[in-house]
VMD Tcl script that draws the C-alpha trace (Angstrom):
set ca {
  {-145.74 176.09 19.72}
  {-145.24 175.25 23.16}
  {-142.71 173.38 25.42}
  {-144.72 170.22 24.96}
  {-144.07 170.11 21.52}
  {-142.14 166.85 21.21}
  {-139.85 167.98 18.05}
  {-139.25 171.16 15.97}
  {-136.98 172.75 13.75}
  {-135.71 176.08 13.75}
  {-133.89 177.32 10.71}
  {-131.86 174.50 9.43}
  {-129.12 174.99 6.80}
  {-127.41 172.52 5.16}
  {-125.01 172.98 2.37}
  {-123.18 169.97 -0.07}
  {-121.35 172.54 -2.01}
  {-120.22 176.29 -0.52}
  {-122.95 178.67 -1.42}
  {-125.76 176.52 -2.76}
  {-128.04 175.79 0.21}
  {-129.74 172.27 0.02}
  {-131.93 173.49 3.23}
  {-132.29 176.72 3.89}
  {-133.59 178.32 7.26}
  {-136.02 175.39 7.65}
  {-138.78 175.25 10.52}
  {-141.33 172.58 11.71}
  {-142.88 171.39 14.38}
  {-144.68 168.34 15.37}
  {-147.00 168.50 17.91}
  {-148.06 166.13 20.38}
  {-150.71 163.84 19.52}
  {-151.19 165.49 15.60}
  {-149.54 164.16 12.48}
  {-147.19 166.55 10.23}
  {-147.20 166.00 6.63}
  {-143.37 166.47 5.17}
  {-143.49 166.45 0.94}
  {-142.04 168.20 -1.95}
  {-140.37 167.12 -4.96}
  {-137.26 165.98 -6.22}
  {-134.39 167.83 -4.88}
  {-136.82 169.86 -2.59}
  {-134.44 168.93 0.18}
  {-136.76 166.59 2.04}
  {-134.37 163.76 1.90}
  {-131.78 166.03 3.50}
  {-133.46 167.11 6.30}
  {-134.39 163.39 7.44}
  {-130.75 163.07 7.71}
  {-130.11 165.95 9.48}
  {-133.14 165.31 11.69}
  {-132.02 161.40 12.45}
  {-128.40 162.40 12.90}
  {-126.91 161.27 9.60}
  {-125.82 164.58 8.69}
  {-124.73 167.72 10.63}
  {-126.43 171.34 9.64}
  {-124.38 173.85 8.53}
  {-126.70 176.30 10.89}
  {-130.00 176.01 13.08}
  {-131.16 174.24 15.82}
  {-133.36 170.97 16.98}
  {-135.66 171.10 19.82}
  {-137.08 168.25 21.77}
  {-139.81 169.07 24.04}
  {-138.62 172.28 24.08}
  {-135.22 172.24 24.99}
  {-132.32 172.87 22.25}
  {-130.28 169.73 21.75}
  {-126.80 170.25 20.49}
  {-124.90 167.32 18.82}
  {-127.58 164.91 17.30}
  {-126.80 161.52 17.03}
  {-128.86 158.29 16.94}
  {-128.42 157.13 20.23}
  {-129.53 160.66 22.11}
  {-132.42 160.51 19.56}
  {-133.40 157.17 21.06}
  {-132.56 158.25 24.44}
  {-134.80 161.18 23.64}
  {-137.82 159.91 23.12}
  {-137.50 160.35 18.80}
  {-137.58 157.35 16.86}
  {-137.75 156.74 13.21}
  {-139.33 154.02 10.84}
  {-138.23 153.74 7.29}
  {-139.79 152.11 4.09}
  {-137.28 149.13 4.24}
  {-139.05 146.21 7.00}
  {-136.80 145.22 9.99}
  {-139.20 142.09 10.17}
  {-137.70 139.08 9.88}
  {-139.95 135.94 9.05}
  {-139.90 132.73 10.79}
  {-139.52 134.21 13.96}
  {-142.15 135.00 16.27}
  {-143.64 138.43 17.18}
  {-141.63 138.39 20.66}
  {-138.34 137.84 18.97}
  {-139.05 140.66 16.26}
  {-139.82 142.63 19.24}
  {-137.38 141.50 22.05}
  {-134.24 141.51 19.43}
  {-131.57 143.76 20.56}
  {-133.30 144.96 23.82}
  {-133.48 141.77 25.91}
  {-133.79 141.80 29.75}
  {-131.60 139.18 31.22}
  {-130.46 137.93 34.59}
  {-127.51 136.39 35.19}
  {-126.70 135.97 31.49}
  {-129.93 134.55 30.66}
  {-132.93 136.25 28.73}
  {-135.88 136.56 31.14}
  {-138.30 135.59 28.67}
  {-141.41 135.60 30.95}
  {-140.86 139.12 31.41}
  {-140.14 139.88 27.55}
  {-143.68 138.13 26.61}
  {-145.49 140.44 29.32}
  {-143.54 143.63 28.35}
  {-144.53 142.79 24.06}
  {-148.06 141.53 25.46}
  {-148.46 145.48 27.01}
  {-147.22 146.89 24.44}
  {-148.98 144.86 21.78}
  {-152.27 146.34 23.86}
  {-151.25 149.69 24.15}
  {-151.17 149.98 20.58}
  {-154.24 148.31 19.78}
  {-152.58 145.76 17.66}
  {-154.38 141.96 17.92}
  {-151.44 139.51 17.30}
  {-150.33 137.15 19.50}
  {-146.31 137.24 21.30}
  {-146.19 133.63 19.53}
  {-147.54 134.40 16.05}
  {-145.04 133.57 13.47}
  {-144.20 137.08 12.12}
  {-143.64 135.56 8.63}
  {-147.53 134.71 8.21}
  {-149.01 137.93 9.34}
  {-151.00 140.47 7.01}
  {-148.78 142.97 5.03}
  {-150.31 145.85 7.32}
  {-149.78 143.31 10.20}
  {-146.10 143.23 9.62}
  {-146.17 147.34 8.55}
  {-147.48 148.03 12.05}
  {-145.04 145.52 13.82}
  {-142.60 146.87 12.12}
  {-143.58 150.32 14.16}
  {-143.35 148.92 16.85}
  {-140.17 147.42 16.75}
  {-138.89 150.65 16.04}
  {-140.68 152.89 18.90}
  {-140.14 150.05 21.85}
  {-138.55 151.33 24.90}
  {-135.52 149.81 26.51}
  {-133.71 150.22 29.53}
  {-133.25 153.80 30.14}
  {-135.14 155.39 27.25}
  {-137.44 157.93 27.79}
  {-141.04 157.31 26.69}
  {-141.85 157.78 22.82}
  {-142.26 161.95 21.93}
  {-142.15 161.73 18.22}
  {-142.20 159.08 15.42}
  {-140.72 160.14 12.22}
  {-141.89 158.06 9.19}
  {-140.30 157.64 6.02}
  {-142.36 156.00 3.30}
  {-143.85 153.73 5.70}
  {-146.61 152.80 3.19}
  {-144.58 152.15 0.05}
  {-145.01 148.79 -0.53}
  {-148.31 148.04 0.94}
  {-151.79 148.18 -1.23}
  {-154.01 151.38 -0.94}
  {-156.32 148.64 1.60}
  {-153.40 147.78 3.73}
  {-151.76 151.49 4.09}
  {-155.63 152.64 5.34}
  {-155.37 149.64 7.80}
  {-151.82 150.49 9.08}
  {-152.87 154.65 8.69}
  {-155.85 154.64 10.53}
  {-154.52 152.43 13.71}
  {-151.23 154.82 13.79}
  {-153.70 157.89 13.95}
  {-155.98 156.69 16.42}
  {-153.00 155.41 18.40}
  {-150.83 158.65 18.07}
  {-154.05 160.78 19.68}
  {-154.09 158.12 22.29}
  {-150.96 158.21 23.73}
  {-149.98 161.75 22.49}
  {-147.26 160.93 20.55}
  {-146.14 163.58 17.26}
  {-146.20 161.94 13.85}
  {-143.52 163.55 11.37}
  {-145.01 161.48 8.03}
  {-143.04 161.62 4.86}
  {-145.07 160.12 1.56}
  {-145.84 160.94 -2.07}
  {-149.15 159.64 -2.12}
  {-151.35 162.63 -1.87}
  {-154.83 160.54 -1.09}
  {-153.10 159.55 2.20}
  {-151.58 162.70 3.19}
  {-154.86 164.45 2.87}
  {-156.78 161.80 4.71}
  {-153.87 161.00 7.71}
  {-152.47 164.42 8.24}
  {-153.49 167.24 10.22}
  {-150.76 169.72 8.89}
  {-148.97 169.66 5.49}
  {-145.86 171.47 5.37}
  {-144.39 171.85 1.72}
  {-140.64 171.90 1.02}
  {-139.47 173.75 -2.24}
  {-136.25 174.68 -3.04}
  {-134.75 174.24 0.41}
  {-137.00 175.98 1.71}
  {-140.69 175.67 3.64}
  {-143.00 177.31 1.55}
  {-146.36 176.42 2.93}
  {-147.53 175.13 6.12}
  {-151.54 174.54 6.01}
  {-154.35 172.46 7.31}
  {-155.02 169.35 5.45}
  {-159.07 170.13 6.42}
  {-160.49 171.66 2.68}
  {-157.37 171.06 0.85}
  {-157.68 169.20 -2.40}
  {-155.04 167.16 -3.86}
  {-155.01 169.58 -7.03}
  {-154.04 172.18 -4.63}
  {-151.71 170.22 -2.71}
  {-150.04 169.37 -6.00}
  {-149.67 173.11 -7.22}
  {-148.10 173.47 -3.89}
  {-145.55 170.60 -4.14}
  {-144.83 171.92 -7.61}
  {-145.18 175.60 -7.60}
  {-147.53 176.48 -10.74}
  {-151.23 175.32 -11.49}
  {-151.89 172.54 -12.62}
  {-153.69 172.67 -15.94}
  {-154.00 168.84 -16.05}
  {-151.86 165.81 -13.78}
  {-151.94 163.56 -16.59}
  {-151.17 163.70 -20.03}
  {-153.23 163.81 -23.35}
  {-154.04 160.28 -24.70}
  {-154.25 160.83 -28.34}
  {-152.76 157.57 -29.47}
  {-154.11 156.35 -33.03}
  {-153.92 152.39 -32.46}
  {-152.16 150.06 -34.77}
  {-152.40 146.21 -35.63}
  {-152.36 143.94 -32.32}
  {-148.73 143.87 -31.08}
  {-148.71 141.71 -28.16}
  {-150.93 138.60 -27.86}
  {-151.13 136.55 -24.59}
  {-153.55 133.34 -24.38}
  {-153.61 130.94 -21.43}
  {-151.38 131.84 -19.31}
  {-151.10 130.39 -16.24}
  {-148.56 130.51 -13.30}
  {-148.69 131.19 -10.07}
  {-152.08 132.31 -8.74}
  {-153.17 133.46 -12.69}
  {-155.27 130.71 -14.73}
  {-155.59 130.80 -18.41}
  {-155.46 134.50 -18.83}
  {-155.43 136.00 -22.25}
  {-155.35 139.40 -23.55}
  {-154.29 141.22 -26.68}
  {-152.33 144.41 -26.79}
  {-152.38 146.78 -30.30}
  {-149.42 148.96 -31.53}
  {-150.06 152.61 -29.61}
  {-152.17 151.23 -27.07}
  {-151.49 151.40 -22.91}
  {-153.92 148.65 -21.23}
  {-153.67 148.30 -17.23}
  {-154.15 145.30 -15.15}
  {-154.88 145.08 -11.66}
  {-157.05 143.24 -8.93}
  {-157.32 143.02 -5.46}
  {-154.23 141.82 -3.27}
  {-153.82 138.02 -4.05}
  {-155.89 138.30 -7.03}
  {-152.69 137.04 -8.98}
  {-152.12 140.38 -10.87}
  {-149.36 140.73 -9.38}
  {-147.52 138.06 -10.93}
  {-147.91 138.80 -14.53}
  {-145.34 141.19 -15.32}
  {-142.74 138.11 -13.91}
  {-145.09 135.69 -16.06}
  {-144.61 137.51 -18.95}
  {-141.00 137.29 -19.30}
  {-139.69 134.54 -17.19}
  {-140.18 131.00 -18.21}
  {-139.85 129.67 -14.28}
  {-143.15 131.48 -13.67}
  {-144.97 130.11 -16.43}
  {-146.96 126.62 -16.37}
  {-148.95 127.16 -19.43}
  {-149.74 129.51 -22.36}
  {-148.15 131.50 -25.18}
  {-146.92 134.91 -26.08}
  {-146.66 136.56 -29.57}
  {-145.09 140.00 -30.28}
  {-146.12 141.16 -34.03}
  {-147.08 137.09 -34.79}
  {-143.93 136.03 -33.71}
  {-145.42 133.01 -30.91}
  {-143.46 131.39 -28.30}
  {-144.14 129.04 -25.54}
  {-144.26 130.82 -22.23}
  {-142.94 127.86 -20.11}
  {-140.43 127.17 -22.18}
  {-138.89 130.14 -24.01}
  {-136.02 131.88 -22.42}
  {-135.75 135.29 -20.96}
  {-133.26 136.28 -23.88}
  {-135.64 134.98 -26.63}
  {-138.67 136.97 -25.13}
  {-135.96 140.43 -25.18}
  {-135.55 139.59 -29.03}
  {-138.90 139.62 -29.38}
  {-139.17 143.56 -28.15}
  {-140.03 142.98 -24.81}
  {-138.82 144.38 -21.59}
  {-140.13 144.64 -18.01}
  {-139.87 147.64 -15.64}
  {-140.26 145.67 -12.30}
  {-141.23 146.78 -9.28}
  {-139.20 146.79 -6.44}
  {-136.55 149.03 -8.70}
  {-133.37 148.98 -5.73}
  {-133.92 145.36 -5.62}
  {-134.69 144.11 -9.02}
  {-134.02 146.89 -11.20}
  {-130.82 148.82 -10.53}
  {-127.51 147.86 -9.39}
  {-127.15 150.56 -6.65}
  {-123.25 150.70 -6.34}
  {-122.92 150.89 -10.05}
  {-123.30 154.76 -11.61}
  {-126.38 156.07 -13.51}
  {-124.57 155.24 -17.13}
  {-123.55 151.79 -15.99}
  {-126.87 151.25 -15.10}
  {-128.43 152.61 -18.68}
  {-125.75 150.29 -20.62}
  {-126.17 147.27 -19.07}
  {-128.80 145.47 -21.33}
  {-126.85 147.10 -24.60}
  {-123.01 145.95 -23.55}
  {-122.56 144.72 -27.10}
  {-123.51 147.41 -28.58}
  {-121.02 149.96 -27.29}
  {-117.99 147.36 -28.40}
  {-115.56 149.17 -30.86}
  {-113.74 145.79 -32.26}
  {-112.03 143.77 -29.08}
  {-112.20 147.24 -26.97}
  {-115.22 148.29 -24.96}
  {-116.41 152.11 -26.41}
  {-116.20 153.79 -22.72}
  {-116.61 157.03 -24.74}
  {-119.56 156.41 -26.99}
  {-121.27 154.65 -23.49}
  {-120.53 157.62 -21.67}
  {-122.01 159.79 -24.33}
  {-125.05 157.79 -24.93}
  {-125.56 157.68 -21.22}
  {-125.61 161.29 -20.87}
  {-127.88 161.60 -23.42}
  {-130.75 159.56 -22.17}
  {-130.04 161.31 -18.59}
  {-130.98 164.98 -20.47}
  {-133.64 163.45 -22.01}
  {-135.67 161.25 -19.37}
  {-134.96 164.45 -17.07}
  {-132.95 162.59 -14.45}
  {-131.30 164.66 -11.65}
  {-128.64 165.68 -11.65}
  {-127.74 165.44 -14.92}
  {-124.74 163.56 -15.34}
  {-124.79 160.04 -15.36}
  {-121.85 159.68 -13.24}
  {-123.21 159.29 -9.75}
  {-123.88 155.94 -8.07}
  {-127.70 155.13 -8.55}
  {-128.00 154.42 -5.00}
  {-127.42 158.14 -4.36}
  {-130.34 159.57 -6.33}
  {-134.11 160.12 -5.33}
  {-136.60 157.59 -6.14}
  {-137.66 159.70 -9.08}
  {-134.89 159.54 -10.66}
  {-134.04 156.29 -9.94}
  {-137.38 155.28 -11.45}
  {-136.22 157.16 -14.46}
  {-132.83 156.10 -14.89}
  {-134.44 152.30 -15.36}
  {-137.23 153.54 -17.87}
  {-134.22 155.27 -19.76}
  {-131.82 151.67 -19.68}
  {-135.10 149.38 -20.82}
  {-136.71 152.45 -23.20}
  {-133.30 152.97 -25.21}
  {-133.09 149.17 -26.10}
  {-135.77 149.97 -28.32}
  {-138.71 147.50 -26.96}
  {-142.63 146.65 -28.82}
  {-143.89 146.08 -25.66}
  {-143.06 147.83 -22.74}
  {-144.38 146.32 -19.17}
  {-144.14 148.53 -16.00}
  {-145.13 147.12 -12.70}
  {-145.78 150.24 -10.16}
  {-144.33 152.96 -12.06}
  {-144.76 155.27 -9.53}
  {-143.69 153.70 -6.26}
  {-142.24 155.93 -3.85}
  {-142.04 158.52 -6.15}
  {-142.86 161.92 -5.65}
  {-145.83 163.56 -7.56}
  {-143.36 165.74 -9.98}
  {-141.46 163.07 -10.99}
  {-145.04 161.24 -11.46}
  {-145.87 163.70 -13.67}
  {-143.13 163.00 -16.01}
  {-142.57 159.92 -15.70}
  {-146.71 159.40 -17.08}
  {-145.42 161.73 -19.86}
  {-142.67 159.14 -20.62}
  {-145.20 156.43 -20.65}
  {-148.10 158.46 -22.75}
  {-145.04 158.98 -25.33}
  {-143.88 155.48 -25.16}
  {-147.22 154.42 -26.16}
  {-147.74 156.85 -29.12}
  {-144.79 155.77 -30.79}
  {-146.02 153.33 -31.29}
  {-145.39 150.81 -28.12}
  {-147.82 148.27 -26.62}
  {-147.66 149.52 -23.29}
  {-148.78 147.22 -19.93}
  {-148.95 148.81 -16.75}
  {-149.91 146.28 -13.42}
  {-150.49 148.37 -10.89}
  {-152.67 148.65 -7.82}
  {-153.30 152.94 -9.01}
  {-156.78 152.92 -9.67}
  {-157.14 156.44 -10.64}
  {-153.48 156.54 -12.22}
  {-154.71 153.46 -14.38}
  {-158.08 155.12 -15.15}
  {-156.69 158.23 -16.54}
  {-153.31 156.67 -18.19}
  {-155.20 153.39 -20.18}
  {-157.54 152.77 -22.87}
  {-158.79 149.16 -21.14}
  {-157.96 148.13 -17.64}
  {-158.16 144.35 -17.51}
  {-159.09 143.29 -13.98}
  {-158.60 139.72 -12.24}
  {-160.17 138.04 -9.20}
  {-159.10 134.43 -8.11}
  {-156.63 134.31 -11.31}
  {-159.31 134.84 -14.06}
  {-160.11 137.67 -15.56}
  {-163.06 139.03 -14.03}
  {-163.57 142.72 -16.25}
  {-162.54 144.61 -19.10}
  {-163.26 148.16 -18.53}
  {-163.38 150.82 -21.22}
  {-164.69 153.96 -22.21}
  {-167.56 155.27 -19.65}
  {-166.92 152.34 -17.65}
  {-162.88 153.33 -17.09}
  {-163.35 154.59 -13.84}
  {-160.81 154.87 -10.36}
  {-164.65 153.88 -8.48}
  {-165.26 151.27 -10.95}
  {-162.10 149.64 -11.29}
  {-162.22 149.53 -7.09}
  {-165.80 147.66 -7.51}
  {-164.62 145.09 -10.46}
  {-161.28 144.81 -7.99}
  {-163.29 143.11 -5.36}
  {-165.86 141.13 -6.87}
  {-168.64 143.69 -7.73}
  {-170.54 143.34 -11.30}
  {-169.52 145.95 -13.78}
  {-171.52 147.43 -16.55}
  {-171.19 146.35 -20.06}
}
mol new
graphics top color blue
foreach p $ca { graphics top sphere $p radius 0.5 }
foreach p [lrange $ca 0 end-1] q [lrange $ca 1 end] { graphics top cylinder $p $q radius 0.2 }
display resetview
């Protein structure tokens, strides 16, 4: 620790309700030119000390440093002014304008009332070099690489106006989360090699444990409110990581498969839509197949496919024989057949954020809590509360808004509204986005028990080694088609990768 040390923390507290500490006595620091792993669990208090750390909430106790000297109010501006900025999972990007105008927007030069635009494109053209990134001022932002947009979305955030002081510290929340494992390593490795360039400290918040252990230098573990290790990512394994984040051994990540499989449940053939051709599969009672591909390989749009007719050109879908037409049949006939999506993308298409936890849960089952012309408010309420105790949501009442939970439990609260109307076949499209690797845990518990009783179980994903230890078959596409089946010996995280971008597999 030194005075050069862009940002660190010394013993923040933070308390919602008197006498139960959310953080307590926490201390970091990020040090110039190294990257500092933040993680731990639901309700581990990471989420808390973001806000504390970008101003959004005041500590009960403790104090922030910046390069050494103790700051006392923190608020966003004196963090800009500071030299602290922070990026969060959600872009700031905004298509169909150019890379100048991403950049420029809401720190323009002008002269007399009039932008100086010359002097914009040279300041984004130095800063576009600095940071090693190879787009052009005039590219449309819109038509750039998902990384390409990830890392301009950086730099939107870190760009220096008018009295600023240079960059110290970049915090990073989730930066990754909705970018493929290919494009995270793109946008990871130039923010490393750029950080030791220029110096600046890297505060990185993530759940996925492959990229902590290959971006950060440090790893410091919040449990409880409270830092409970602070180590070197050099030797550390992820199942040691893990028992960290956790706090026991684990005896095994993911659960048992010990499904006994029934007739064939689900049966797809030719469908087409979007960038898929003629796929067809078959799913049987008990049985959890995955289905990825590489990015633009079209597996991404079969969950959507599956259960909405404006995706579909071609093809049909049967659930226990029962056939319909998947370019014609209605989203409400395909739910009467037992079938319901988990989408990805949960704040957007999943939950209604401003609506509470048991609103949430009742939505797709309205009718059923109706006592005559009255709406059952009490049976809703008690259903809800029992799904919340059993899908091990947090905190458990289903009263809060479910904008105000973790992405855990927010993941869980929409398994728990599509899981209690009772579906055949259950489709889940990056279970595990943004979430942290206990609620992972649980949440592959939910789907392993899904599965054995006696669900057909789908799960798209882009989690090679989630998908090779969750599935029986992993189904993988290239330019629409299916391109492998992979089973048994072959069910492999390596193998999946190779099948994923074009590579022969064995039989």
């Amino acid at each position: 620790m030194s005075e050069s040390d862009p940002l660190r923390v010394r013993g923040i507290t933070k308390s919602y309700v008197e006498g139960v500490p959310v953080l307590d006595g926490v201390d970091i620091t990020v040090t110039a030119g190294h990257v500092l792993a933040l993680v731990g669990a639901n309700g581990s208090g990471k989420s808390t000390l973001v806000k504390v750390l970008s101003g959004y909430h005041a500590a009960d106790a403790g104090a922030l440093e910046i390069r050494g000297a103790a700051v006392g109010s923190v608020t966003p501006e004196m963090l800009r002014a500071s030299g602290i900025r922070f990026v969060h999972q959600e872009s700031t990007i905004v298509p169909g304008l150019t890379v100048l105008e991403n950049l420029a927007v809401g720190g323009y030069e002008t002269r007399s009332g009039r932008i100086r635009w010359r002097h914009e494109e040279q300041r984004v053209r130095e800063l576009l070099g600095e940071w090693d990134l190879d787009v052009s001022p005039h590219d449309d932002a819109g038509r750039l690489s998902a990384a390409a947009v990830a890392k301009l979305g950086l730099l939107k955030a870190i760009r220096m106006r008018p009295g600023d002081e240079p960059v110290h510290a970049v915090v990073l929340d989730e930066p990754t989360a909705a970018l493929g494992p290919d494009d995270a390593a793109e946008l990871l490795g130039w923010l490393r090699s750029a950080a030791r360039r220029s110096g600046v400290g890297v505060l990185f918040i993530s759940h996925r444990i492959e990229e902590i252990l290959g971006f950060a230098d440090r790893v410091a573990v919040l449990r409880g409110g409270r830092v409970v290790a602070d180590l070197p990512t050099t030797h550390l394994s992820p199942d040691e990581l893990v028992a960290q984040i956790v706090g026991r051994s684990l005896e095994s990540y993911y659960p048992e498969r010990d499904v006994l499989l029934g007739d064939p449940r689900l049966v797809v053939d030719g469908a087409s839509g979007g960038a898929v051709q003629e796929l067809g599969f078959t799913v049987r009672a008990g049985e959890t197949i995955g289905i990825t591909g590489a990015p633009g390989s079209g597996f991404e749009d079969v969950p959507l496919l599956l259960v909405d007719p404006a995706k579909a050109t071609a093809g049909t879908l049967a659930v226990d024989g029962r056939s319909e037409n998947l370019a014609a049949a209605s989203i409400a006939r395909r739910r009467a057949l037992g079938i319901a999506l988990v989408p990805d993308e949960r704040k957007r298409r999943a939950l209604a954020g401003e609506l509470s936890v048991r609103e949430n849960i009742a939505l797709p089952r309205l009718r059923s809590f109706r006592r005559g012309l009255l709406h059952g408010m009490r049976h809703e309420r008690r259903d809800a509360d029992q799904l919340v105790e059993r899908f091990g949501v947090s905190p458990r009442s289903s009263q809060p808004a479910a904008n105000r939970l973790s992405g855990g439990n927010q993941q869980k609260v929409v398994l728990a509204k599509w899981l209690s109307t009772a579906p055949r076949v259950l489709i889940v499209h990056e279970p595990t986005q943004a979430v942290d690797v206990g609620a992972k845990s649980e949440i592959f518990q939910v789907l392993a028990d899904t599965a054995r009783s006696g669900v057909a179980v789908v799960i798209v994903s882009v989690e090679h080694e989630d998908l090779a230890r969750l599935c029986d078959r992993v189904l993988v596409l290239r330019g629409g088609r299916m391109h492998a089946e992979l089973t048994g010996a072959a069910l492999t995280a390596e193998t999946i990768g190779s099948a994923a971008f074009g590579a022969s597999v064995p039989a």
